[in-house]
C-alpha positions, 0 to 999 in steps of 0.5 A, spaced: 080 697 431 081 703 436 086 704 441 083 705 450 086 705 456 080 703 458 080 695 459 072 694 457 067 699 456 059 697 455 059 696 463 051 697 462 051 689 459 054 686 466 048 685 471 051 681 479 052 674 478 051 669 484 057 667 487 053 663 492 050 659 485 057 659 482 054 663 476 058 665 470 057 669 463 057 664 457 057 668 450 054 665 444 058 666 438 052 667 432 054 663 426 058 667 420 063 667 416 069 671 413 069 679 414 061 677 416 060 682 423 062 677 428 055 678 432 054 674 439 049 674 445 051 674 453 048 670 458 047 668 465 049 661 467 051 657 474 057 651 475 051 647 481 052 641 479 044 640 477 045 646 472 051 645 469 051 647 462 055 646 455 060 651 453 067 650 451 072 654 454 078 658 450 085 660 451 089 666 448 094 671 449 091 678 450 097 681 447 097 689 447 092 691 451 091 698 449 090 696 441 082 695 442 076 693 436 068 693 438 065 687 438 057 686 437 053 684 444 046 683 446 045 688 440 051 693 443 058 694 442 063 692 446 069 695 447 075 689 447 082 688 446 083 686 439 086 680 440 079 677 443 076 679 437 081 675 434 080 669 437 072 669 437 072 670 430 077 664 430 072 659 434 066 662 429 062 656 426 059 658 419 052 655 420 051 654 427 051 657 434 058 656 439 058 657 446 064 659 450 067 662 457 072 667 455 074 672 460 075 678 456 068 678 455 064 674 460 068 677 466 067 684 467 074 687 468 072 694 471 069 690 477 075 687 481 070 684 487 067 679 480 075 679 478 077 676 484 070 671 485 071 669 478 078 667 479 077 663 485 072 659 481 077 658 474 078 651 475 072 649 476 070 653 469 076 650 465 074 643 468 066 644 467 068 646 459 067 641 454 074 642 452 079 647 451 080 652 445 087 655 444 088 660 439 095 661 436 094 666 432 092 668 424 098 665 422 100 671 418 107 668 416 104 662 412 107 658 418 103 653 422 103 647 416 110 646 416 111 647 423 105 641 425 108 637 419 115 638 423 111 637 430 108 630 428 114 627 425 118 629 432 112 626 436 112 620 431 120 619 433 118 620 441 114 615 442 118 610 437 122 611 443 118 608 448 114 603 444 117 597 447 117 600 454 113 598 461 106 600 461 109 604 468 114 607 463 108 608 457 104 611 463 109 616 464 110 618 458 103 620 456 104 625 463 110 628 460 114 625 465 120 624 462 126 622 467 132 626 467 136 621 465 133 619 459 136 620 452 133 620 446 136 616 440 135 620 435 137 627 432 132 632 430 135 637 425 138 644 426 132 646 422 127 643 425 129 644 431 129 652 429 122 651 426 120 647 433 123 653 436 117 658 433 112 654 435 113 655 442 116 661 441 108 664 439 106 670 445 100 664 447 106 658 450 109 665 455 102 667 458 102 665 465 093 663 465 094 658 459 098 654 465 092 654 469 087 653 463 091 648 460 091 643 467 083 644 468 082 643 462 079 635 459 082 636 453 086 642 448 085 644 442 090 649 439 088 652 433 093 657 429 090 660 422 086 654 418 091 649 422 089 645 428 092 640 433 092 637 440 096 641 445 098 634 448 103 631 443 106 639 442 108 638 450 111 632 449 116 634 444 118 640 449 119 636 454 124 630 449 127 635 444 132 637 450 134 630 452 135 629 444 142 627 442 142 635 439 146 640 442 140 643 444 144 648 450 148 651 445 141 653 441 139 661 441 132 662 444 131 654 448 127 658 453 122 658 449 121 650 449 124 649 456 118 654 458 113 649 454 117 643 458 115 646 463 108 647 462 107 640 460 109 637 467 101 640 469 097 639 462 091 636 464 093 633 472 086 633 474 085 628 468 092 623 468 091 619 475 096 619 480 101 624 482 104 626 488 101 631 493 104 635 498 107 640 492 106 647 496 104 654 494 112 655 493 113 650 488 108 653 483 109 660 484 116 658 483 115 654 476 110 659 473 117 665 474 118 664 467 111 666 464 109 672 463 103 676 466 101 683 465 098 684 472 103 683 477 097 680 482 096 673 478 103 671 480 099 668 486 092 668 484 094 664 478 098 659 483 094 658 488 088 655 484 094 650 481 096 648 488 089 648 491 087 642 486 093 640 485 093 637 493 085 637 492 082 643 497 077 646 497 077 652 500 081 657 499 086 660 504 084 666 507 091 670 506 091 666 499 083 669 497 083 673 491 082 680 492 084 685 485 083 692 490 089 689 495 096 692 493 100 688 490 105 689 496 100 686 500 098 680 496 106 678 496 106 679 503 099 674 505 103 670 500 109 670 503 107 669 510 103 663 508 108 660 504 112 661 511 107 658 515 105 652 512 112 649 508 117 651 514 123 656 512 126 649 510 122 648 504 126 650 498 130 655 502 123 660 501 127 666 503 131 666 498 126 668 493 125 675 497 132 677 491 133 685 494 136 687 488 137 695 489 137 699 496 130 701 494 127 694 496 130 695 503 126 702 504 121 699 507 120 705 511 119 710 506 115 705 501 111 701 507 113 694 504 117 689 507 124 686 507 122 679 507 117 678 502 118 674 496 118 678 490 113 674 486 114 678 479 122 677 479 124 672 475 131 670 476 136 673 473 144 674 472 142 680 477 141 675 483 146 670 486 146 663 484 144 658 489 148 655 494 150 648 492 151 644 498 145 642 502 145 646 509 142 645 515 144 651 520 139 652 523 138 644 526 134 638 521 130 637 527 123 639 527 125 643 520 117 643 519 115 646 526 113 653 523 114 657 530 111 664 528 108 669 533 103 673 530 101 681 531 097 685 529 101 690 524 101 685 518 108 687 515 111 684 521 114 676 521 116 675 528 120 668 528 125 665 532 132 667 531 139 666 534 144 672 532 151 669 531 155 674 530 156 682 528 159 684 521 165 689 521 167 689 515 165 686 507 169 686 500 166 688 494 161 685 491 162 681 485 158 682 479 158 676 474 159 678 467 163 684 466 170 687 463 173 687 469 171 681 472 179 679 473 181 686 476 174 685 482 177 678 483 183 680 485 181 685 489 177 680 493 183 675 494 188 681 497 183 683 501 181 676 504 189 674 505 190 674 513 182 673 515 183 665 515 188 660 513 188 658 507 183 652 508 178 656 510 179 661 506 179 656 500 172 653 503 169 660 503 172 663 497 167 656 494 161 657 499 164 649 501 162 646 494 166 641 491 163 639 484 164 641 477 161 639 471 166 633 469 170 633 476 171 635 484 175 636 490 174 630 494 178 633 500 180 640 503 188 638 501 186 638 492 180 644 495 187 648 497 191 646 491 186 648 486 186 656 491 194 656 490 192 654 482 187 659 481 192 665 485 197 663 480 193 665 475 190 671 478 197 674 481 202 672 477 200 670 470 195 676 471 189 674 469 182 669 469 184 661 468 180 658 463 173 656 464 171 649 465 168 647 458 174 648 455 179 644 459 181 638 453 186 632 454 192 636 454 190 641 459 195 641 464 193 638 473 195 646 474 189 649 468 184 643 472 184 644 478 184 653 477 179 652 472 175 648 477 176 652 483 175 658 478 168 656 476 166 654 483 169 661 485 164 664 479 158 660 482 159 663 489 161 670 489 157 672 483 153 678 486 156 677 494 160 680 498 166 676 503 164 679 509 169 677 517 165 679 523 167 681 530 168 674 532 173 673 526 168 669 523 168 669 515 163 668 510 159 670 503 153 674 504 148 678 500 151 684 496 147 690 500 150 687 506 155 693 509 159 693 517 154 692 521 149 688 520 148 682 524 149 674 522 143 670 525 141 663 524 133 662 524 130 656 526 130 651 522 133 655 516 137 652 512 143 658 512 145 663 515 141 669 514 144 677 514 139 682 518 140 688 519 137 694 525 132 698 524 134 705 527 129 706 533 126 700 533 126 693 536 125 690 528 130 688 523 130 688 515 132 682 512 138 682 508 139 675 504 142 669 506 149 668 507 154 662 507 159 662 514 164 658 515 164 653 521 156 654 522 153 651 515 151 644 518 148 645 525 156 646 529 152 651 534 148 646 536 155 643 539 155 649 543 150 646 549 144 650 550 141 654 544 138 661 547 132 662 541 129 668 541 123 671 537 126 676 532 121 681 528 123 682 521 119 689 518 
């Protein structure tokens, strides 16, 4: 074993392959045995259909890169990441030879136009393998027999459950397809649920490219230490064991499965028969956020492999084609922009996933980004603002989908139609969520809203217009108003936060409900926002870097209203975030007569 920064050495044993023959490397692993050399052969073939070869294909976690071994190829060593050898030694046959598609070894890393050919054409080399070997890990703790043990028993009680169902519902099931609704009738055990827990805890159910090689491939087989089993009923289980009748919100690490849960929803589609199409490049970078990736490209790259199979295309978009020499800056951008221009700003709210967190992500000038693209690599997080909760339609229901964009010839420019509003003149502090003084930041935000509205409004505003609870709402303004006084008592005059709405009982009083729920609707709202009143002594809830100033406009077809702010000299603006703004949220400036549009460049 060796430590290099450099990701593969032995260059030498790479000869071009043929993109127009849909060529690959495949590597032969020589048979052996034990601490026998791991030896293996590289060669050259082609996905055309008349000559398509046998191989299998294998999936692992690289892990650290920079810890290295030497493995034996065509006679010379190569230099690789530990973990590669690992899983080849894993995957060694004892007296026969083995072939695999591996992309550590049959990928020549230190080329980045082959990286990005070859990653073009990962499905159709996950899809063409004979089936897919996934390698765990050594197993160095002893755990994997008791752990399948545990794995097969819960999948025993899974299925049992649905044994006497329609064959529709038997379908569904077999896809992971698990409605929300559904609750499992019985009760795994707090150890097995533990035990369950490491097994999606291990490095390989985190990697972002197993999503992908998992859904192409024909069938996954999971090997960890001597211990080998298919990878369906492993997806399975993540999916259930949440809908079980334990309590598994309150269990430490459930990322974990519900990361697996997650996976399970693309585990072999190509294979399972219908599904819905449609699904746009967003929801698959959006459902992959929570894997992890080492190189910050393949947070698209990854996705639009997925998203291009998934509604059967065939060819790649030309902002989608993966380029590894392209900035990542400029990669998110391309991205963004498709996203945009193919799936409506109404589509899941897009712009909300650009999540600025500091004012170094509005320093477009100096870092030569772009204030509205979609930060790929940050995942969601306690330092980014909560959904708003009520579906909105500020910028109109009709045409949602008509994609109004002029294009330029700088590509950091999104030239879209906009109508400014209003102009901010003042802001309250932000809230930040979780912290010592969340009582003290509470209270200065309540004074500093007294006298900008009635208390109607400000109630509606001080809850982004939400109503629903965990276990009750506001059915109307006048119980919204009630639960404002409540919470105020407690915020003014008992001096400090009412309780949380989980730990309301049946003794608690009508005054403890309604200021708990209007506490947590508050919470949900205002975390990581600021209030804001503008020259028009209109009020609303908007990003945390917003500041006196910046201008409330409503884009086409979006969904909210949206913070912009001027660039200084130039006919541009920087997108800030979306905001709330009452009287507006649901189409009200449509009311006003004629709608004067105008097309607003966006740096």
């Amino acid at each position: 074993m060796q430590k290099s920064p450099h990701l593969l050495a032995g260059t030498e044993i790479y000869r071009p392959l043929c993109t127009e023959l849909q060529q690959i490397r495949l590597l032969t692993i020589l048979p052996g045995s034990g601490d026998e050399e791991l030896r293996c052969h590289l060669s050259t073939a082609s996905l055309h259909p008349d000559l398509r070869p046998f191989y299998e294909t294998m999936s692992y976690a690289w892990r650290d890169r920079d810890l290295r071994a030497n493995l034996v190829v065509n006679n010379s060593a190569l230099n690789i990441p530990r973990a590669t050898k690992d899983a080849l030694r894993c995957m060694r046959l004892a007296n026969d030879e083995r072939v695999v598609w591996i992309d550590a070894v049959c990928i020549n890393q230190n080329d980045t136009a082959e990286r990005g050919a070859q990653v073009s054409i990962m499905a159709s080399i996950y899809m063409n393998g004979a089936k897919n070997l996934i390698f765990l890990g050594n197993d160095e703790e002893n755990a994997a027999e008791t752990t399948i043990a545990t794995l097969d028993r819960t999948h025993r009680d899974v299925r049992r459950h649905f044994e006497h169902r329609t064959s529709e519902c038997r379908r569904k099931l077999r896809a992971c397809n698990i409605p929300l609704e559904e609750e499992f009738d019985f009760m795994p055990t707090k150890q097995d649920v533990a035990v369950l827990e490491a097994l999606f805890g291990l490095p390989w159910f985190s990697r972002l490219w197993v999503v992908q090689e998992t859904a192409f491939a024909f069938r996954s087989i999971c090997y960890w230490g001597s211990i080998r089993f298919p990878l369906s009923p492993a997806l399975l289980v993540a999916a259930a064991l949440p809908q079980t009748r334990y309590e598994f919100d309150k269990v430490a690490g459930v990322q974990d499965c519900y990361r697996a849960r997650g996976m399970s929803e693309f585990e072999n589609f190509l294979w399972r028969g219908p599904r819905s199409r449609g699904r746009g490049l967003a929801h698959f970078t959006g459902e992959l956020e929570d894997f992890s990736a080492s190189e910050p490209r393949d947070r698209v790259f990854a996705a639009v492999q997925l998203y291009l199979k998934w509604n059967d295309m065939l060819q790649v978009p030309p902002l989608l084609v993966p380029d590894y020499s392209k900035p990542v800056a400029d990669v998110y951008r391309d991205a963004t922009r498709f996203i945009l221009s193919h799936e409506g700003m109404f589509y899941a709210s897009i712009l909300r996933r650009v999540r600025h967190r500091s004012s170094q992500d509005l320093a477009v000038e100096k870092t030569g980004s772009t204030s509205w693209t979609i930060k790929f690599d940050r995942a969601e997080s306690g330092m980014d603002p909560n959904t708003f909760g009520v579906r909105f339609a500020a910028g109109g229901n009709d045409n949602a989908f008509v994609h109004e964009f002029l294009n330029d010839s700088d590509p950091n420019l999104l030239i879209i139609k906009a109508l400014l509003v209003d102009t901010v003149t003042t802001t309250t502090a932000p809230l930040a969520g979780q912290v010592a003084n969340e009582h003290a930041q509470t209270k200065d935000i309540l004074e500093a809203l007294q006298g900008w509205a009635n208390q109607a409004t400000t109630a509606e505003v001080l809850t982004t217009g939400r109503s629903n609870g965990e276990t009750f709402q506001f059915i109307d303004s006048s119980k919204r108003v009630q639960g404002y006084h409540s919470f105020c008592q407690y915020v003014f005059t008992l001096n400090r936060l009412p309780p949380v709405e989980w730990r309301l009982d049946s003794n608690s009083t009508r005054e403890e409900i309604f200021a708990a729920l209007f506490g947590g609707l508050f919470r949900d709202s205002a975390s990581n926002r600021r209030f804001f009143l503008t020259r028009n002594r209109r009020i609303g809830c908007g990003p945390k870097l917003m500041k006196a100033g910046d201008v409330v406009f409503v884009i086409k077809a979006a969904p909210t209203a949206c913070i912009l702010r001027p660039v200084e000299g130039k006919d541009q603006w920087l997108y800030v975030g979306e905001a709330y703004v009452h009287g507006i949220m649901h189409g009200e400036i449509f009311d006003q007569g004629e709608i004067n549009w105008e097309w607003v460049k966006l740096r």
